[in-house]
C-alpha positions as CSV (number, residue, x, y, z in Angstrom):
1,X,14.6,17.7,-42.3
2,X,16.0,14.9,-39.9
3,X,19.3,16.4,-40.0
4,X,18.0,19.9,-39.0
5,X,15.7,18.5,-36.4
6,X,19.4,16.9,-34.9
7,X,21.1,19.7,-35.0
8,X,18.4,21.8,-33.2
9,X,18.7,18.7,-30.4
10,X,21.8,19.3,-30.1
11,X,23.0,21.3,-27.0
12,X,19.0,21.8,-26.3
13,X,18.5,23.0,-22.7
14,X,15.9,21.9,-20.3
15,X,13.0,24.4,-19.7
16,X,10.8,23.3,-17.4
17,X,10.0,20.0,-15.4
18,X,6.7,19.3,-15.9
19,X,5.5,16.2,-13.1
20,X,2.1,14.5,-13.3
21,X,1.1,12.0,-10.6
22,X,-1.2,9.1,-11.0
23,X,-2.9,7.3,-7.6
24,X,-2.5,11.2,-5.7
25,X,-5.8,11.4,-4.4
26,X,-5.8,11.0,-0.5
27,X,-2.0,9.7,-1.3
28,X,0.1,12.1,0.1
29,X,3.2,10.3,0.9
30,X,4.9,11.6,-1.8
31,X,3.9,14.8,-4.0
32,X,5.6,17.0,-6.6
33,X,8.4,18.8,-4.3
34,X,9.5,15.6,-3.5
35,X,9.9,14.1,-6.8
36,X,11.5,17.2,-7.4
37,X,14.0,16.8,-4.9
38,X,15.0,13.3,-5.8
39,X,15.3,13.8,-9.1
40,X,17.7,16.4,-8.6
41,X,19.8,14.3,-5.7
42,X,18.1,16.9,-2.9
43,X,19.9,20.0,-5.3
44,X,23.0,18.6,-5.9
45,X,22.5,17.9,-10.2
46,X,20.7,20.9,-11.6
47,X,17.9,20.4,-14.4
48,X,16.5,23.2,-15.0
49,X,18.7,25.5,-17.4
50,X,20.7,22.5,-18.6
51,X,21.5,21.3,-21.7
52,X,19.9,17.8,-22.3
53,X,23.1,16.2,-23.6
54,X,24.5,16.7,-20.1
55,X,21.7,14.9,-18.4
56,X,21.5,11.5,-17.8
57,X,17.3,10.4,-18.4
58,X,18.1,7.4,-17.2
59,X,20.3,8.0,-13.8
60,X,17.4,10.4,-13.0
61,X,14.6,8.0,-13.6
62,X,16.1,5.4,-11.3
63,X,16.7,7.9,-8.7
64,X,13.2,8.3,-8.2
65,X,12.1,4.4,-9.2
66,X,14.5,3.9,-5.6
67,X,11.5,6.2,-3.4
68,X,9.5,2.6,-2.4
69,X,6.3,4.9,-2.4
70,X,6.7,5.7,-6.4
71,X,6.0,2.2,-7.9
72,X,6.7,3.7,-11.4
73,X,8.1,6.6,-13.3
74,X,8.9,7.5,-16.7
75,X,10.9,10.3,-17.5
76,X,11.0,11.9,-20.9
77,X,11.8,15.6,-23.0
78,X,8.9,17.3,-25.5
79,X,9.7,19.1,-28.4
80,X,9.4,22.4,-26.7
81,X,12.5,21.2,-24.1
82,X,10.6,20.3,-21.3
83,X,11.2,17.6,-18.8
84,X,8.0,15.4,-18.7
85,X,7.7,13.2,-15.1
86,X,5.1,10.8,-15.4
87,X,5.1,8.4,-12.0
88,X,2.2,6.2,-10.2
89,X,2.3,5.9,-6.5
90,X,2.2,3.0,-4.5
91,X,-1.2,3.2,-2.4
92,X,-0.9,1.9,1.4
93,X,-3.7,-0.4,3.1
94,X,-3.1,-1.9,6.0
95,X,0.2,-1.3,8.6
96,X,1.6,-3.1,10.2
97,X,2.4,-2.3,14.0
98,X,4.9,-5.4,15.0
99,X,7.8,-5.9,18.1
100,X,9.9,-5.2,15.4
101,X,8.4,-3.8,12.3
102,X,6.6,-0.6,11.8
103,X,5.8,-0.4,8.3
104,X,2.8,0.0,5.3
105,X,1.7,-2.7,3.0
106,X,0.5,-1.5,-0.5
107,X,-2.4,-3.0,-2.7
108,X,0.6,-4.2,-4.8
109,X,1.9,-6.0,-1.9
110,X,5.1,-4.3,-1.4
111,X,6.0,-3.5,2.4
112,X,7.0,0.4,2.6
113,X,8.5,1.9,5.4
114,X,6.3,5.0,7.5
115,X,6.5,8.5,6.5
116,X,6.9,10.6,8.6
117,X,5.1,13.8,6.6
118,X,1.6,11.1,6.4
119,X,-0.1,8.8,8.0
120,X,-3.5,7.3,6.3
121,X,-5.9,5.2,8.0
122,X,-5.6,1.5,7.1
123,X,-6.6,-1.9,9.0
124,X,-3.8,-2.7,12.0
125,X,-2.1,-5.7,11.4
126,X,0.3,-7.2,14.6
127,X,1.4,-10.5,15.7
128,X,4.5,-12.8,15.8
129,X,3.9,-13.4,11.9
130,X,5.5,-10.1,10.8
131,X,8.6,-10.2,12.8
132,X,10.0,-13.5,11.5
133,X,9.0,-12.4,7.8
134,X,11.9,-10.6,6.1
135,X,10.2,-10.1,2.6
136,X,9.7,-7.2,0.8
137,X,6.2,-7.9,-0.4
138,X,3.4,-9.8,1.2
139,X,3.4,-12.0,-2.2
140,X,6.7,-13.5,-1.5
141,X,5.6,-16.6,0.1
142,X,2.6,-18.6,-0.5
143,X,1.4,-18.0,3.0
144,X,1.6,-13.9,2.4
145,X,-0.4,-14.5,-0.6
146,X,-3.2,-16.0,1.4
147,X,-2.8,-13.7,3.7
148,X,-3.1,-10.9,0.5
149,X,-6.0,-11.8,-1.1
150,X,-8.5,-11.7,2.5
151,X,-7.3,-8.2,2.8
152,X,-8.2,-7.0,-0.4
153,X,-11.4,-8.6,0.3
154,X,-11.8,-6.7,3.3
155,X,-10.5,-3.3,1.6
156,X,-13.2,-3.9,-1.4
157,X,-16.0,-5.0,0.7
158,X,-17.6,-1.9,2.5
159,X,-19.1,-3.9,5.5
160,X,-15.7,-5.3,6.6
161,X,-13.9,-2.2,5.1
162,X,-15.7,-0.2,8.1
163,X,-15.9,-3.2,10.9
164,X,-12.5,-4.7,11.3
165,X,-10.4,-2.4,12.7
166,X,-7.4,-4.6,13.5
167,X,-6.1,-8.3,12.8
168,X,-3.8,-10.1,15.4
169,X,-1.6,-12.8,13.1
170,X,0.7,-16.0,15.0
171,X,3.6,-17.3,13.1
172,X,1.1,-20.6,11.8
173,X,-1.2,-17.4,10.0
174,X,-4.0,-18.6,12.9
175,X,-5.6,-15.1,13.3
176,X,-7.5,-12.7,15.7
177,X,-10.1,-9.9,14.3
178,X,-11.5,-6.9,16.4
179,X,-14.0,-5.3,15.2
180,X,-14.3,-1.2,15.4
181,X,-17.8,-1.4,16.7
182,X,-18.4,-4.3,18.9
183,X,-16.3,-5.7,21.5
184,X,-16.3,-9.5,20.4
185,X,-13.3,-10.8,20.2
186,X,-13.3,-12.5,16.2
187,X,-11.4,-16.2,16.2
188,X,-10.9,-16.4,12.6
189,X,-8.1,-19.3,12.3
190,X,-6.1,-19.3,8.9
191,X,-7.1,-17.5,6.0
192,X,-8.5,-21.0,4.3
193,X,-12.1,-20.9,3.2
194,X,-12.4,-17.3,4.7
195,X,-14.8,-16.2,1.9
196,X,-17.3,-18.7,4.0
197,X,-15.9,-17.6,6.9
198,X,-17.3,-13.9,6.6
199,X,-20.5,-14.9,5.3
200,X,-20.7,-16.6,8.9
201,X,-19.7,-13.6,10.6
202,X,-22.4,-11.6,9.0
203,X,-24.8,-14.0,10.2
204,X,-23.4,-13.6,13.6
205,X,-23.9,-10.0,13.0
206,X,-27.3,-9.4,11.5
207,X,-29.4,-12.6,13.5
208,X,-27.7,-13.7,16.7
209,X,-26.2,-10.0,18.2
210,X,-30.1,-8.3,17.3
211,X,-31.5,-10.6,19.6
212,X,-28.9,-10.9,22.1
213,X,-27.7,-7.6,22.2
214,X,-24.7,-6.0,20.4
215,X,-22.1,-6.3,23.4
216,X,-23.3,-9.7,25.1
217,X,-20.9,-11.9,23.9
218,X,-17.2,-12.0,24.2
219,X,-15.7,-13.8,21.5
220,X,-17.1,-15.8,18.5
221,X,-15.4,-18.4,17.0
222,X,-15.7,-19.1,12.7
223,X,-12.8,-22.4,12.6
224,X,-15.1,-25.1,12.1
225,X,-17.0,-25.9,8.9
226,X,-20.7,-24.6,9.6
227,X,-20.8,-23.6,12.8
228,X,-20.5,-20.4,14.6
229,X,-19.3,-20.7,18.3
230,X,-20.1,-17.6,20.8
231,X,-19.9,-17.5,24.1
């Protein structure tokens, strides 16, 4: 039985490419047609119609591992000769809009570069901290992981998901937040203790601007241990 089931490998041609996409949904920075076209070098290698013992599984699988959007793919034949793709994307939340850098971060910390076919919405980040930093992901340095873990917080929490609409960073991680609804100007300082940091925004939010009125103050500063400076 083994030695039939080799033989009827042998010189087996590829059917069909069959591509399934994990993380698609409101992901469109890469789809089928264009793992399509990097698996077969934009047209050059043809798949389709050839026999599996000329293909290279492996060449083709790094070919498309190279897209920085595709954070995984396996690539692997059925018994009825088809071609299975199996790849996860790489999901974008915040950009980066830098002097010198224009360019996505994903929730796996990887920088990615913009498409130009999509553009999602994602918090703004800007500031003299991006253009010194060479790094390909955000969890290079110890400061980028600080830096990591407040915007997941903000991506998972649905308040500051939907408030802060842009985050101005200096090259000592000191930081500026503005928020999408109000005009104050948010003086966050580093990422340290920023758990206790939003928890005093909120109050900021829900007793002082009630009373005061949603536009009546210009900044608020959160850098000192229990205390909320507005002015």
């Amino acid at each position: 039985v083994i030695g039939f089931a080799e033989r009827k490998n042998n010189g087996e041609v590829c059917s069909d490419i069959v591509i399934k996409i994990d993380n698609q949904h409101n992901n469109y920075f890469v789809d089928e047609a264009d793992i399509m076209s990097l698996m077969t070098a934009e047209g050059e290698e043809v798949i389709i119609g050839n026999s599996f013992d000329e293909l290279n599984l492996k060449a083709i699988e790094q070919r498309v591992n190279n897209e920085p959007f595709i954070r995984n793919v396996e690539i692997y034949k059925d018994l009825k000769g088809n071609m299975l793709v199996h790849a996860e994307l790489r999901r974008p939340f915040a950009r980066v809009t830098g002097q010198k850098k224009q360019e996505y971060i994903a929730m796996d910390g990887t920088f990615l570069p913009v498409s130009s076919n999509y553009t999602t919405r994602a918090i703004i980040l800007s500031g003299k901290y991006f253009d010194k930093n060479e790094q390909k992901s955000l969890l290079d340095t110890e400061e980028g992981e600080q830096l990591f873990e407040l915007l997941n917080f903000i991506y998972n929490e649905k308040f500051w998901k939907a408030q802060i609409a842009q985050i101005e960073i200096d090259e000592d991680l000191d930081m500026i937040m503005y928020p999408q609804v109000t005009k104050q100007k948010i003086e966050f300082g580093t990422p340290e203790n920023f758990v206790d940091k939003f928890k005093k925004l909120k109050i900021f939010y829900k007793r002082i601007l009630p009373q005061k009125g949603w536009n009546y103050y210009e900044r608020v500063n959160l850098e000192y241990k229990d205390q909320i400076i507005a002015e």
